[in-house]
C-alpha positions as CSV (number, residue, x, y, z in Angstrom):
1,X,-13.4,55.6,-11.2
2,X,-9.8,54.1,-10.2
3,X,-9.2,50.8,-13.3
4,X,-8.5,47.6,-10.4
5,X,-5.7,46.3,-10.8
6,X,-5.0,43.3,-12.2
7,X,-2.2,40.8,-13.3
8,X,-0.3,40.5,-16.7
9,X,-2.9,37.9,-17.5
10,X,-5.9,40.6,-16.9
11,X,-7.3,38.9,-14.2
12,X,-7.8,41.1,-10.9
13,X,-5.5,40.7,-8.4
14,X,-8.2,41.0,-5.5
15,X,-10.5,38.4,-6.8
16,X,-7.5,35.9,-7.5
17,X,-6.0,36.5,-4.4
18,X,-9.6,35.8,-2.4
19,X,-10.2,32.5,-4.5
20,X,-6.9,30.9,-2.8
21,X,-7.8,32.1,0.8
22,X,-11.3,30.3,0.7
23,X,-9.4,27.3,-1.2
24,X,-7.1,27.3,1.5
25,X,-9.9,27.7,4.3
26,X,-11.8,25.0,2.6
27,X,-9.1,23.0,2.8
28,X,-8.0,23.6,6.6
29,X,-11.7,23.1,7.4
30,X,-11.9,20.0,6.1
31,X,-8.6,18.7,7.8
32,X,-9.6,19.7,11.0
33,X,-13.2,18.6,10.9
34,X,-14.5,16.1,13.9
35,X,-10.7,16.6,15.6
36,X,-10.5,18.2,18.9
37,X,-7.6,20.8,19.5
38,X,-5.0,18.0,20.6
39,X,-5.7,15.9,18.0
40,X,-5.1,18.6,15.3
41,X,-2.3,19.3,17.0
42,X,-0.6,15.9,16.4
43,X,-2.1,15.8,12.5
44,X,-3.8,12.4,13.4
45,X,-1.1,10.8,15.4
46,X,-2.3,8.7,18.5
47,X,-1.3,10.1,21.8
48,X,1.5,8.1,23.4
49,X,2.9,7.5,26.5
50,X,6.7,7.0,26.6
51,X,9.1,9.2,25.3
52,X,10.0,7.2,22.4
53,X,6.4,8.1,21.1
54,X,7.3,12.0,21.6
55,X,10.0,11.7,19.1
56,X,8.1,9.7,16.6
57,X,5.0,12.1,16.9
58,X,7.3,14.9,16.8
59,X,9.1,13.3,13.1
60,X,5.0,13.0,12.1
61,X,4.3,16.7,12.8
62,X,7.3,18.4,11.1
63,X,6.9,15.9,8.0
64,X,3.4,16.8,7.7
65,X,4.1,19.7,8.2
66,X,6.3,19.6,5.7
67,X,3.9,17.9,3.0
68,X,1.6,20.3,3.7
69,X,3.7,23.7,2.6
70,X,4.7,21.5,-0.5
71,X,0.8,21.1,-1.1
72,X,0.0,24.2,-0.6
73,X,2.6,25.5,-2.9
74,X,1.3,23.3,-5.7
75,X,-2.3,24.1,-5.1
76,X,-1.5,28.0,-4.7
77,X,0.4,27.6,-8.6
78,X,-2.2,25.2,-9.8
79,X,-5.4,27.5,-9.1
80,X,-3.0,30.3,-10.1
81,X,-2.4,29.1,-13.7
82,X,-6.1,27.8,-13.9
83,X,-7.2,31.7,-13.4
84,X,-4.9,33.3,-14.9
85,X,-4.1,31.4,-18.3
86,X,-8.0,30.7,-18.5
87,X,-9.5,30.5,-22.4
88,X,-11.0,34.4,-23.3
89,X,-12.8,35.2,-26.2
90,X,-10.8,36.0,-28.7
91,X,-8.1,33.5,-27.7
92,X,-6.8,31.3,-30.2
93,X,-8.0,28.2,-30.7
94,X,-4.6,26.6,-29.6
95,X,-2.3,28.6,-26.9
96,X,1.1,29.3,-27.2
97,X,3.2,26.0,-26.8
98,X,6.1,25.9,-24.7
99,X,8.2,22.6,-25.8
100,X,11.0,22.9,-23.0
101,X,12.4,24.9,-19.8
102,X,15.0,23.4,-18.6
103,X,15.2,25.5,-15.5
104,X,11.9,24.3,-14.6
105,X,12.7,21.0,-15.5
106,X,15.8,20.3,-13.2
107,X,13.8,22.7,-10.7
108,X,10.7,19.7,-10.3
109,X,13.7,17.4,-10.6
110,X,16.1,17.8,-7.6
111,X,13.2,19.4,-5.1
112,X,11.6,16.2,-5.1
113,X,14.8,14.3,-4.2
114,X,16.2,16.8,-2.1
115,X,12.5,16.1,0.0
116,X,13.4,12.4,0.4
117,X,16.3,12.9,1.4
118,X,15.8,15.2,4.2
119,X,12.7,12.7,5.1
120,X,14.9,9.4,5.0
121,X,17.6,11.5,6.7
122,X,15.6,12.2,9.9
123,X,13.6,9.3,10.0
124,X,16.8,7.2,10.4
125,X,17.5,9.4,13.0
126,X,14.3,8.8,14.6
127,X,14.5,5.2,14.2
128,X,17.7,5.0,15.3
129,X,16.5,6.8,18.9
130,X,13.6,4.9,19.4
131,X,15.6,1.3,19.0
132,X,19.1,2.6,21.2
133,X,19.2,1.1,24.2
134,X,21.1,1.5,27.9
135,X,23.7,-0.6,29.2
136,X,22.4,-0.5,32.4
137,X,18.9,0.3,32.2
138,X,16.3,0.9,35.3
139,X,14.4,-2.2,35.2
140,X,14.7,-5.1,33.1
141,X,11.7,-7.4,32.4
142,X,11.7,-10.9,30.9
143,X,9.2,-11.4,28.3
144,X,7.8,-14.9,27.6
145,X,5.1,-15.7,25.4
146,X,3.5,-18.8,25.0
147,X,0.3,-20.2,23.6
148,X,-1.8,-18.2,24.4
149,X,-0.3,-16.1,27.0
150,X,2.3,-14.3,28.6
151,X,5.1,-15.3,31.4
152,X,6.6,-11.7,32.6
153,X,9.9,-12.4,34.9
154,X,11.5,-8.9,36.9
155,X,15.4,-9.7,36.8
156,X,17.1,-9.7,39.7
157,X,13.9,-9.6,41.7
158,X,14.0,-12.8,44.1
159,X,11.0,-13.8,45.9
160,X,11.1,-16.0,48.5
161,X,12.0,-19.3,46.9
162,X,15.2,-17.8,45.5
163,X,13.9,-17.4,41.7
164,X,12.9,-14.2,39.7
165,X,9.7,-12.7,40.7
166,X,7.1,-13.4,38.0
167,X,3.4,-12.5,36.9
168,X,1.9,-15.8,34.4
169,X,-1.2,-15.3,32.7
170,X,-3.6,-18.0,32.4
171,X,-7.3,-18.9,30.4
172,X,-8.5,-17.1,34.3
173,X,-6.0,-14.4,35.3
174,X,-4.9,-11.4,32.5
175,X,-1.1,-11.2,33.6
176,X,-0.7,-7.6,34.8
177,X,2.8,-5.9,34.3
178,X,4.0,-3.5,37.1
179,X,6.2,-1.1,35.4
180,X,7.3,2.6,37.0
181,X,7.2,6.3,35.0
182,X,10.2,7.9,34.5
183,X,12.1,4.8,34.2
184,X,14.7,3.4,31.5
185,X,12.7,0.0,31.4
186,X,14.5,-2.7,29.3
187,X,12.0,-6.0,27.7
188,X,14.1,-8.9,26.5
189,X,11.6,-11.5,24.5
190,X,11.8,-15.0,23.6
191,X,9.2,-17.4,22.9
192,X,8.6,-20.7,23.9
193,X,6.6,-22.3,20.5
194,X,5.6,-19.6,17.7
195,X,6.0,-16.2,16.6
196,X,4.1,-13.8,18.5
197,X,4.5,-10.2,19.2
198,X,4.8,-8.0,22.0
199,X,2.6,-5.1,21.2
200,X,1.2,-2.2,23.7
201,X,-0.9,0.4,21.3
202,X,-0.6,3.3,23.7
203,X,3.6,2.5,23.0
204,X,2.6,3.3,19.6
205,X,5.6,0.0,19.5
206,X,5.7,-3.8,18.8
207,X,8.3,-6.2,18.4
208,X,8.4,-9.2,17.3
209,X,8.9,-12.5,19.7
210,X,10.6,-15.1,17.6
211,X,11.8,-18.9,19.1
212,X,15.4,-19.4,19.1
213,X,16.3,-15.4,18.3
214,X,15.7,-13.4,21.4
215,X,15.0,-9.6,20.7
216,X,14.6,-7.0,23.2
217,X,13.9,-3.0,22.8
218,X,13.8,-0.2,25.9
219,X,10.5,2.3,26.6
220,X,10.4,5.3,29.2
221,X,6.9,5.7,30.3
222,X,6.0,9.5,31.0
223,X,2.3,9.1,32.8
224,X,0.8,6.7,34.9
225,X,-2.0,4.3,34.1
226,X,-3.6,1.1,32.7
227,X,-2.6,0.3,29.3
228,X,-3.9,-3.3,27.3
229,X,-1.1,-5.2,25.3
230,X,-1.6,-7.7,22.6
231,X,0.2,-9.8,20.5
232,X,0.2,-8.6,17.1
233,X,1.2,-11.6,15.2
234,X,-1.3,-14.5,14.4
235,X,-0.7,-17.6,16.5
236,X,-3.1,-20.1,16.3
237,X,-6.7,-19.9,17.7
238,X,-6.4,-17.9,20.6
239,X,-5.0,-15.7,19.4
240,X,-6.7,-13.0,19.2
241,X,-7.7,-13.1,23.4
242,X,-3.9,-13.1,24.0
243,X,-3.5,-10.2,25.9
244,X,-2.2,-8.6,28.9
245,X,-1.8,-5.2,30.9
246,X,0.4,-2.7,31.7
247,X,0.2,-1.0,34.6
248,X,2.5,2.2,35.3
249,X,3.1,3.6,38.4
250,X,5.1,6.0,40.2
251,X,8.6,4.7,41.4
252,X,7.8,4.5,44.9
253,X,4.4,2.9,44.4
254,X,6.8,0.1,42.1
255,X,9.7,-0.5,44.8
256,X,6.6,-1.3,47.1
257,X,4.9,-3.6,45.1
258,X,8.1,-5.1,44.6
259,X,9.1,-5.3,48.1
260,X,5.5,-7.2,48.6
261,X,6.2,-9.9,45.5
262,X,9.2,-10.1,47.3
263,X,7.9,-11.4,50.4
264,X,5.8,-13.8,48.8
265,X,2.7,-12.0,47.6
266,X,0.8,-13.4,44.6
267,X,0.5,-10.4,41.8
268,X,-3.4,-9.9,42.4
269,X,-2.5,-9.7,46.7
270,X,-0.1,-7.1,46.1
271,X,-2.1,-4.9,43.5
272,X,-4.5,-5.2,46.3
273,X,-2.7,-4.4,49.1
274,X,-1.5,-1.0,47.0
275,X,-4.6,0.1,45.0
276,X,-7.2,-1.8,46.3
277,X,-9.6,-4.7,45.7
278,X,-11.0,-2.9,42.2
279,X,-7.1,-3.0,40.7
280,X,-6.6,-6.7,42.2
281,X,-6.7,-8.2,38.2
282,X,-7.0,-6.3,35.1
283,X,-9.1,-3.4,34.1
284,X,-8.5,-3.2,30.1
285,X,-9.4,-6.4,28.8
286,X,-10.6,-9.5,30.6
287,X,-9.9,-13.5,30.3
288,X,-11.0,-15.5,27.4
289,X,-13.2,-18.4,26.6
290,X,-11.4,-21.5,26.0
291,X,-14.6,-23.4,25.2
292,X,-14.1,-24.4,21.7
293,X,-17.8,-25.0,21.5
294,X,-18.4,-21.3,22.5
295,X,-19.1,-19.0,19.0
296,X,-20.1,-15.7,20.7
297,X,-17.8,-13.1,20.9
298,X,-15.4,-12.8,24.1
């Protein structure tokens, strides 16, 4: 019968070899486990909805991506050396004791820094994408937050007493923010008494909104829908209930619901008039309780 073949370590080749694939399985198995097919896709990542979220889930993909070869690497040499350099009779007690390679040494040296650099390189890259913004953007919206709410103003928008159209929110309306896909849409934030922040999760984005020091940062929404904002920065007691919604539309549907706040529509009249009386007021979160007194949940 045929000797198997085997490495310079004696172990067979076959049977090392097949201990790595069902480590590696394992491994993927457990990765993927309770994630559908999009979700393993994107590694974990939320699903976003502008193209500034495309280029940060594509950054999280290739890193991972990356981090994974690296671990797989290590893991292939670490089960490697634990088969192959495994105690056999015989053996002495002590093995052979290697005191320096300096190969290997400047080898797990520089690889490491040569990986954070690459990483730091195209992050900045990425970072630097996500905060650029046009000179002449699409739309520009005022952002105004107060406590507890939000004031959103669409510049150069007049309604029929001369001033910016604008959507308030109040303890019994969420402010709903008409928005359009496809669009270079501009926010420019200030704040009328304490750090808050402007935050839309499906953005997979916040910025801060600071008195005295406006900030502003630009989105391009790819799909249409509803999405819930917050404010991501603790504000007092209400804090918590401060929200709002986004809702993205198609470009026409937006220059008609414009045209209609332009003629003097309230917000809720117009969403009306466009989508109907279950879109009047806001579909992802709801008004809060300003009953002090009040200690169940809103």
């Amino acid at each position: 019968m045929a000797s198997q073949k085997r490495d310079r370590a004696g172990v067979p080749v076959r049977r090392g070899r097949a201990v790595l694939s069902l480590a590696g399985l394992g491994l993927l198995a457990l990765a993927l486990a309770g994630c559908d097919q999009g979700q393993a896709m994107r590694f974990g990542w939320p699903a976003g909805v502008t193209v500034q979220s495309q280029w940060m889930l594509r950054l999280w993909v290739d890193s991972t991506i990356a981090a994974l070869a690296v671990g797989v690497l290590v893991w292939g040499l670490m089960f490697w050396a634990i088969i192959a350099y495994r105690r056999r009779a015989g053996d002495p007690e002590i093995p052979v004791q290697t005191k320096l390679n300096l190969p290997i040494e400047i080898l797990y040296t520089i690889a490491p820094l040569l990986i954070v650099v690459v990483l730091f390189y195209y992050t900045a890259v990425v970072e630097t994408d996500v905060n650029k913004e046009d000179a002449n953007p699409d739309v520009t919206i005022s952002v105004v937050a107060f406590k507890w709410n939000w004031r959103f103003g669409y510049n150069d928008q007049r309604g029929q007493d001369g001033h910016d159209v604008e959507t308030v929110g109040s303890s019994d309306q969420i402010p709903v923010l008409v928005l359009p896909t496809g669009k270079t849409v501009k926010f420019i934030e200030t704040s009328e008494d304490v750090i808050h922040s402007f935050w839309v999760p499906d953005f997979l984005f916040k910025r801060d909104v600071i008195p005295g020091h406006p900030n502003s940062f630009q989105v391009t929404i790819t799909q249409t829908g509803n999405f819930v904002g917050r404010c991501a920065e603790l504000c007092g007691t209400y804090h918590s209930n401060m929200n709002f919604e986004v809702r993205a539309v198609s470009p026409t549907m937006y220059q008609q619901y414009l045209t209609l706040r332009e003629q003097g529509l309230s917000n809720p009249d117009a969403l009306e008039k466009l989508q109907g009386k279950a879109m009047r007021y806001a579909v992802t979160t709801h008004p809060f309780n300003t009953d002090r007194r009040d200690t169940s949940a809103s």
